[in-house]
C-alpha positions, 0 to 999 in steps of 0.5 A, a space after each residue: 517461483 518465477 525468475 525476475 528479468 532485469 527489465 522486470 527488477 527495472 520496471 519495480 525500482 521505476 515503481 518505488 522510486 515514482 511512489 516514494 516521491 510523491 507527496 499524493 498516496 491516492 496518486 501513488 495508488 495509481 502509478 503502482 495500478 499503472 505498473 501492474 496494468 502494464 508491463 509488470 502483470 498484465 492486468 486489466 484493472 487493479 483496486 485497493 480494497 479493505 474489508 472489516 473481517 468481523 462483518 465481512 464488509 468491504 470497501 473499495 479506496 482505490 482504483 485504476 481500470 484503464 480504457 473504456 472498463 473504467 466507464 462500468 467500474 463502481 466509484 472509490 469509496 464504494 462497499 461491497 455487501 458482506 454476502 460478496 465478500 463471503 462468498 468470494 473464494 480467495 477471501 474465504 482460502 485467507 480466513 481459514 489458512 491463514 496464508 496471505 500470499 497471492 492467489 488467483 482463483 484456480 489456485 483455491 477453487 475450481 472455475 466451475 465452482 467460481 463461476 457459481 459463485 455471487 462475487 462472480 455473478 457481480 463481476 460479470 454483471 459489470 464487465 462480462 467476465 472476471 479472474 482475479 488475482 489477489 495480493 494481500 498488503 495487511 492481514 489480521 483479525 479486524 481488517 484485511 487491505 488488499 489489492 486486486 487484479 482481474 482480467 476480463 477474458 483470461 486468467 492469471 497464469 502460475 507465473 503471473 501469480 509468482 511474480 506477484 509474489 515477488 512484488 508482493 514484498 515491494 507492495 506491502 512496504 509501499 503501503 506501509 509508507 503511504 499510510 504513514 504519509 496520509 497520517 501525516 498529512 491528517 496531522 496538520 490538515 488545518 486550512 492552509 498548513 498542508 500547502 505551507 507544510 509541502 512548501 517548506 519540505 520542497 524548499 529544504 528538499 525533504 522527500 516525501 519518505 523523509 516527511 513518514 520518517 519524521 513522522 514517526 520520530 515525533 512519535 518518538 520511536 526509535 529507528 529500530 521501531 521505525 524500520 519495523 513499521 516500514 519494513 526497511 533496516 535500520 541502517 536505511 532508516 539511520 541515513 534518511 535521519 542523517 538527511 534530516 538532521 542535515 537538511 533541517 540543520 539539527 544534531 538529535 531527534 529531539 531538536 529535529 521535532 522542535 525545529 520541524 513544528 517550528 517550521 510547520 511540518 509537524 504538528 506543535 505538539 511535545 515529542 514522544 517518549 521512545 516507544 517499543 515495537 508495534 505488531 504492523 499485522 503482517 511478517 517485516 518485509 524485505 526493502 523498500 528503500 
């Protein structure tokens, strides 16, 4: 595998440190597709894609494509007939080995074979050319999230794909994040009690990955239940707890809840029973902070 250069570990804590303040997951979405456009990958563009595995249906959630390619790029939100999906050889190497690790097209295929393939066909109506580079984020048998580079003219290099291995970990723990966050924004999306909620978390300098945290104590998990879920180690989850109570002036997780749905940045519901474990649908990760 690939070695890491210090200004290649650099440019990865300048991407998490960038994602995890920031209180927007479609706007994270797009530093990390700025990152892994420029100096990380070299990719030409980058999507966050999801496919719902039993019908193979896709749908495109985000995209960054910077300069004038952004201009034949289908929009966010767009699906992707099963016939595509199925067809495309990377998906098709993850259904049947199991092995959700990245992959570009010479590592499961042939270009010749690639190159007569519909996935392909799509990719060269909108660009002229296509060689993709994919990272999986959550893998199991419903849905599979995804993220997807490609360059137009040239394909990803083994290397390039090693390193994408090494960012995969950081990937995965970033979506992982930012999916809980979303999830807390729908908690409390009533008119007006978003804005409030962002309000007070500024005012008491609680960070967006201290908001997820939160989040998931309401629910009533422990830290070791949540340090599974966000694929960090619970001694990372015990001190972003030791920030919350400090911040929100509070001694224990059940007064932390209470004093968060007081303030709004909860939902005014009662705090959960401790739960188990969860299966996040893929393998814990190493840290993400």
């Amino acid at each position: 595998m690939a070695a890491l250069s210090w200004h290649d570990y650099d440019q990865m804590l300048q991407l998490a440190t960038a994602v995890l303040d920031c209180h927007e997951p479609e706007q994270a979405w797009h530093l990390v597709g700025q990152q892994l456009c420029g100096p990380l990958l070299g990719a030409e563009m980058c999507s966050l894609g999801v496919v719902d595995v039993p019908s193979c249906m896709g749908q495109l959630l985000v995209q960054n494509i910077p300069g004038e390619l952004a201009d034949r790029a289908p929009p966010a939100g767009t699906r992707f007939d099963a016939t595509l999906v199925k067809d495309h050889p990377i998906f098709h190497y993850y259904q049947h080995t199991g092995l959700y690790v990245p992959r570009t097209i010479r590592d499961v295929t042939s270009l010749r074979i690639w190159r007569n393939c519909a996935s392909y066909a799509a990719i060269r109506e909108l660009f002229g050319g296509g060689y993709p580079l994919v990272v999986p984020l959550a893998m199991n048998a419903c849905r599979n999230r995804v993220f997807s580079l490609l360059r137009v003219e040239r394909d990803f290099s083994p290397r390039d794909r090693d390193l994408a291995a090494r960012v995969q970990p950081l990937l995965i723990g970033l979506d992982r994040h930012l999916g809980y966050l979303a999830r807390w924004r729908q908690g409390i999306e009533a008119p007006g009690c978003l804005e409030a909620a962002q309000s007070h978390a500024r005012e008491l300098a609680i960070t967006p990955r201290e908001l997820v945290v939160l989040h998931l104590l309401a629910q009533g998990l422990t830290a070791v239940a949540i340090a599974h879920r966000l694929g960090i180690s619970p001694r990372t989850v015990g001190r972003h707890l030791g920030n919350l109570y400090r911040k929100l002036e509070t001694s224990d997780r059940l007064a932390t809840v209470l004093r968060a749905q007081v303030l709004g940045l909860l939902s005014p519901q009662a705090p959960a029973a401790p739960q188990a474990l969860d299966n996040p649908g893929m393998p814990p990760v190493r840290e993400a902070s």
